[in-house]
N, C-alpha and C positions, 0 to 999 in steps of 0.2 A: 304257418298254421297247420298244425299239425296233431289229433289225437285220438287215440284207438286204445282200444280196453284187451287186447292180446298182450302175450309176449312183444309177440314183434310190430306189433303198432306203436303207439305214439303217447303221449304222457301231456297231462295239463298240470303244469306248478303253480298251484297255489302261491301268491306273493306273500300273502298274511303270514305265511309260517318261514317268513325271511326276517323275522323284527331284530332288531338286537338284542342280542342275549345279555340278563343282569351279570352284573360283577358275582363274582364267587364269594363267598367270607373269605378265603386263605389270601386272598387280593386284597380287600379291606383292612383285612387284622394288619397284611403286610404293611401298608403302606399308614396306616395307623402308627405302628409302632414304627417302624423307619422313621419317617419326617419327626416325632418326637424324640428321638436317640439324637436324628442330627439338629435339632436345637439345641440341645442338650451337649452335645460336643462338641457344639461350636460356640457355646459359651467357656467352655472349660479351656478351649484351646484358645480361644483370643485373649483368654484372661480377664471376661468381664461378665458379671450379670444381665445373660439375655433372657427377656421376659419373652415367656411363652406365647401368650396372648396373640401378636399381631400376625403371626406365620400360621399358627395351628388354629385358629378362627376359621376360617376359611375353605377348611377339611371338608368341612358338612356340606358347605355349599357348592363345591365340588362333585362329593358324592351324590350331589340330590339331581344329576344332571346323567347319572348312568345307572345308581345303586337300587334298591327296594327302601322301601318307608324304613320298614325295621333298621336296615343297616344305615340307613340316616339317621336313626335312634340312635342308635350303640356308639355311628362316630361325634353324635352331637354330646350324648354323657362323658366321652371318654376324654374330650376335649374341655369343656368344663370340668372335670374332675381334676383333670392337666394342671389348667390354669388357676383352679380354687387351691390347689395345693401348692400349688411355685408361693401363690399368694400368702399361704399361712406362713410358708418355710421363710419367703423373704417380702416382707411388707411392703408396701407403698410408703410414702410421705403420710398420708391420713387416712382414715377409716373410708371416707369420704371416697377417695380416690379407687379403693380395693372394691368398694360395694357398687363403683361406675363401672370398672372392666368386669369385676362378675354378672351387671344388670346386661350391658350389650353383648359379652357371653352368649349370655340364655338369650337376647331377641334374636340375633343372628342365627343361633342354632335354631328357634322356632319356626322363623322365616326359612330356612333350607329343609328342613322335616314337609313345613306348607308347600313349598316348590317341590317337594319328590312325590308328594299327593299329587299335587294338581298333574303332575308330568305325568304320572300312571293312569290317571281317569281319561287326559287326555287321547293318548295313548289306546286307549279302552277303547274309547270314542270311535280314535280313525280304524280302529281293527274293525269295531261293527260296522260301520259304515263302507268300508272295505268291503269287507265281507259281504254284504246287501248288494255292492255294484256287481262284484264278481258272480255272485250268484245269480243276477238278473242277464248279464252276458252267458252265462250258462246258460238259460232259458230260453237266449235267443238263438243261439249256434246250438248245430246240430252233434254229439257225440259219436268220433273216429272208430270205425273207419267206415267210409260211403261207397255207396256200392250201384252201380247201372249196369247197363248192358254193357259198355263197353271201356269202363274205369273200373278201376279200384282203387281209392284215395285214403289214406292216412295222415296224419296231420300233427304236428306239436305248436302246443299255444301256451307262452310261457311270459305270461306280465310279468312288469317290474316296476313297482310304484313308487316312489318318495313320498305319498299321502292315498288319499282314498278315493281316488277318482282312476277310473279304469278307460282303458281309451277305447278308439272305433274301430280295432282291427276285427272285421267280419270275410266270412267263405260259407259257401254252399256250394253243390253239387245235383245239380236236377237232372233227371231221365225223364226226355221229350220224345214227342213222335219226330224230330228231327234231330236225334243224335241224345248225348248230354250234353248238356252246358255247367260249365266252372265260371265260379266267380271269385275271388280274391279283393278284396276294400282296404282302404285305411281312409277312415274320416280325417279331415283336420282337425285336429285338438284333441281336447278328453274331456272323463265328467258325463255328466248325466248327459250333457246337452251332447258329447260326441256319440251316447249311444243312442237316443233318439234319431240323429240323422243316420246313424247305421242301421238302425231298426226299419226307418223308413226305405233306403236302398237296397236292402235285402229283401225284406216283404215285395217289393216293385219287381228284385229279378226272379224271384220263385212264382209271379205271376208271367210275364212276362217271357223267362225261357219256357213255360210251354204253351202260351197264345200265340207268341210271332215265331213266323217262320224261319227270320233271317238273325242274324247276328248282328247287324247293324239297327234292325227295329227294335232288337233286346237294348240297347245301347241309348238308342234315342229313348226308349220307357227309363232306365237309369237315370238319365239327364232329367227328365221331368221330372221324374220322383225327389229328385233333390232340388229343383228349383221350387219346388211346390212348396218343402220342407224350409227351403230357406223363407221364401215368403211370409208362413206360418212365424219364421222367428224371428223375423223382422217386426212383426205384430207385437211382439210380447217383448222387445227389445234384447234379444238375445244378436248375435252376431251370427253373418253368413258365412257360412263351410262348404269348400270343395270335396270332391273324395276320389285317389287316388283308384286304378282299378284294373283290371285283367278281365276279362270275359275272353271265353274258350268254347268251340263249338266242336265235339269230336263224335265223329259217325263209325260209320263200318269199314270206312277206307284208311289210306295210309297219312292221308293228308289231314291237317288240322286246321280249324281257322282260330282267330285271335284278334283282337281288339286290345289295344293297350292305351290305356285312359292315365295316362304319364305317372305309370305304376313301376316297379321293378321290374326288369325283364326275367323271364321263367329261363332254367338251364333244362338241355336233355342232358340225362345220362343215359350212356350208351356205352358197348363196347370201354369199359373200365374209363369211359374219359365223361367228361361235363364239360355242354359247348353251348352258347345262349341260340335259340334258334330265330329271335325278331332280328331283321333289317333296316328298319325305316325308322325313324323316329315317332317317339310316343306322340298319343293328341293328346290333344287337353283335356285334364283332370274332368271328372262328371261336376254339374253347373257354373264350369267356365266356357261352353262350347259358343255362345256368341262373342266370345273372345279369338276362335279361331280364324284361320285364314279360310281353309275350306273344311268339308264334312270329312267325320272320321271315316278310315279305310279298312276294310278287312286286308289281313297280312293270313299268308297261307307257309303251312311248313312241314315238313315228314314228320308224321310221330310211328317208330319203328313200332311193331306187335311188340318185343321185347326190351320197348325203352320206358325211361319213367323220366316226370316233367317234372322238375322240383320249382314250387312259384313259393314266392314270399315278400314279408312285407321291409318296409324301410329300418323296421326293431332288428332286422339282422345284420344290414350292410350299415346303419348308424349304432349298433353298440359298441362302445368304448370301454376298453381296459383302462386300469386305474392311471396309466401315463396319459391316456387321452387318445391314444392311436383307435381308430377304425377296426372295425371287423374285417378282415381280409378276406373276403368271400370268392373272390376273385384265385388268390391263392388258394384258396380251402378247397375250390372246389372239383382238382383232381381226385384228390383223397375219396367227397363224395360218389362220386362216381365208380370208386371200386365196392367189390363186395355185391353181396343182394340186393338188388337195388330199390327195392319197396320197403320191405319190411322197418328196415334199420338205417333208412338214412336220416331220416328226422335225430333219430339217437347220437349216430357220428356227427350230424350240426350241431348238436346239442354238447356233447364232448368239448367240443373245440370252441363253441363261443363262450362259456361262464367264465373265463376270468372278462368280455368284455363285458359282455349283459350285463351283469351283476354290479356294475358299476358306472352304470351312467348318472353321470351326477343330476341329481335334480330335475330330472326328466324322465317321464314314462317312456318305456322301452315295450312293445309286446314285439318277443320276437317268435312269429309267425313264418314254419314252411309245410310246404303240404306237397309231398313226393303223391306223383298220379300216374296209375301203372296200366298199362294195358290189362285188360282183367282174362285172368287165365298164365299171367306171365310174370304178374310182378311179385309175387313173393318167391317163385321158385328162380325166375332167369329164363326160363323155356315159353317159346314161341307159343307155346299154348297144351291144355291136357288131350287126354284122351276125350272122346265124344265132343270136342270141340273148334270150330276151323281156324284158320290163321289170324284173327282178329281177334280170337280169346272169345267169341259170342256161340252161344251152341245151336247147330244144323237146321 
C-alpha cells in the first residue's frame, strides 16, 4: 500500500483501465480474407467442391467474443455474401436446400452481432460497477503520502480485478500522544461485504490509536471491532471474516513496537540491504483470537533514524506471472533496499512485480506496500536536516 501525489511518491493504478483492448480492423479484414482464401484452396487443391458455408459460419461468432458490434456487422455480411455467392456460382440439389443454408446464415450471424451487444453492455456494466467500488475504497483511504511527527509514509495501491468487486486491502497512519501508530489490513475476501468489514476495522483503529495508551489495547479494539462486524453479518446472512494485520507503535526512540495479527512480515531497509525485523511468530488474524492459545504479544525492534520499513500485503508475495510461479519478494528484496529509500521504493516494487500481478488468474490481487521513513531522512538518506535532532522530529 503505497500512494503519494509527488514525483517521488507513490501511484494508485486504476484496474478499470486494464480491460482488453478491441481487435483492430487490419486483424479482422485479416483474418476474414485469410480463412476465405483457405477454403477456397483447399477446395481447388483436393479437387473437390468445398462448400463455404460450414467453416466461414462461424467467423462472426468468434468475433463476437473479442470484436465491436460494427465489426461483427462487416464479418457477419461478409460471410453471407461468401456463402450467397458460392451458392449462385454452384447450386444445391434444390432451391429448397440453397434458401435453408442462406436462412441459418443470417440467424447465426444475427445471434453473434446479439452476443457482441450483450458482451459490450455487459462489459459497460462491470466497468461502472468497478468504478463505484474503487471509488468508495478511495473515500475510505487516506491519499500518499502521511505525515507525523516521526513517519513519513508513501504508499502504492495497485488492484487487479477479473470483475468488479474490489477487495479489503486497507492502512492508515495516526499521530497520537503516544507516538504514531501504522496499520496495515487485508480483509478476507472481496466485494462490497470485504469493504464494509474494512471500513469497520479502520474506523475502530483511527479511534482506538489515539484513546489507548498501549499497543495491545489498540489491538484488543481491532478484535472487537470485527467480531462486532461479523455478528452484524451473521444477522443478515452474510459470512464471517478474519483480517489479516500489522499494527506499529513508533515514538521518539530507536525502538519500535509491533503486533502482527498473521499479517506479512514488514522488511527494514538499511544500509543497501532489506532484512525482515519480526522473530516470533504471527497471532492470530483479528476475530480469531478465541482461537488462540494465549494473548497476543508486543514484539520490539530497532528502527534506525535513517532506515525505512517496507509492510505489505499478501497481493505482493501471492501475485503470479503467467507460468504460475510466485512473486519472489524474498529475492527482490536486496534490489529494494538500494537506492533512496523512501521515495522510490514502492516504484522499484512496482517495476519488478507486473509481469506477476498482472496476471493472477481469476483472482483479486491488490498489491499493496507502504515504505515508512523516519521523517527528516527518508527521501534524502540523512540522519536528519538542519534545525532537526536525530529522530528527524524538530527541537
Amino acid at each position: 500500500m503505497r500512494t503519494s501525489r509527488d514525483p517521488a511518491g507513490s501511484t494508485v493504478v486504476d484496474a478499470g483501465q486494464r480491460s482488453t483492448p478491441p481487435l483492430s480492423w487490419a486483424v479482422v479484414v485479416f483474418w476474414l480474407v485469410v480463412v476465405t482464401l483457405l477454403v477456397a484452396v483447399t477446395g481447388v487443391v483436393l479437387g473437390r467442391d468445398t462448400r463455404p458455408a460450414p467453416f466461414l459460419v462461424v467467423l462472426p461468432a468468434l468475433l463476437a467474443g473479442r470484436g465491436t458490434v460494427r465489426q461483427t456487422v462487416v464479418a457477419s455480411a461478409w460471410v453471407t455474401l461468401v456463402i450467397v455467392g458460392s451458392l449462385v456460382d454452384t447450386p444445391l440439389g434444390t432451391a429448397g436446400a440453397d434458401a435453408a443454408v442462406i436462412a441459418f446464415t443470417l440467424v447465426f450471424n444475427g445471434l453473434s452481432v446479439a452476443r457482441a451487444a450483450q458482451r459490450i453492455r455487459w462489459e459497460g456494466e462491470i466497468a461502472r460497477l468497478r468504478s463505484a467500488a474503487a471509488a468508495l475504497q478511495r473515500q475510505i483511504l487516506r491519499p500518499f503520502p502521511l505525515m507525523t511527527d516521526q513517519l513519513l509514509v508513501h504508499g502504492l495501491y495497485q488492484p487487479v480485478e477479473e470483475d468488479s468487486r474490489v477487495g479489503g486491502d486497507v492502512y492508515e497512519v495516526v499521530s497520537s500522544p503516544y507516538g504514531s501508530r501504522v496499520f496495515i489490513a487485508d480483509v478476507q475476501g472481496k466485494g462490497l461485504q470485504a469493504i464494509s468489514a474494512a471500513f469497520a476495522v479502520l474506523s475502530a483503529f483511527r479511534e482506538a490509536a489515539v484513546a489507548e495508551p498501549t499497543l495491545t489495547a489498540v489491538v484488543d479494539a481491532l478484535e472487537e471491532a470485527v467480531l462486532r462486524h461479523n455478528s452484524f453479518a451473521a444477522q443478515t446472512g452474510e459470512r464471517e471474516r478474519f483480517v489479516t494485520a500489522i499494527v506499529l507503535g513508533v515514538d521518539d526512540g530507536d525502538e519500535v513496537q509491533a503486533i502482527n495479527c498473521g499479517h506479512v512480515a514488514p522488511l527494514l531497509l538499511h544500509a543497501e540491504r532489506a532484512t525482515p525485523v519480526l522473530r516470533q511468530e504471527p497471532c492470530v488474524p483479528l476475530g480469531l483470537d478465541a482461537l488462540a492459545p494465549e494473548p497476543r504479544t508486543v514484539e520490539w525492534f530497532v528502527f534506525p533514524p535513517d532506515g525505512t520499513l517496507l509492510l505489505c500485503t499478501d497481493g505482493v508475495t501471492e501475485a503470479r506471472d503467467p507460468s504460475g510461479a510466485f512473486y519472489p519478494l524474498e529475492a527482490a528484496r536486496g534490489g529494494l533496499g538500494r537506492g533512496p529509500p523512501q521515495g522510490r521504493t514502492g516504484h522499484r516494487l512496482r517495476r519488478s512485480a507486473p509481469p506477476h500481478g498482472g496476471h493472477a488468474p481469476r483472482r483479486h490481487r491488490a498489491a499493496g506496500a507502504a515504505p515508512a521513513g523516519r521523517r527528516g531522512s527518508s527521501l534524502t538518506g540523512r540522519k536528519g536536516r538542519p534545525g532537526q535532532d536525530g529522530h528527524g522530529r524538530p527541537p
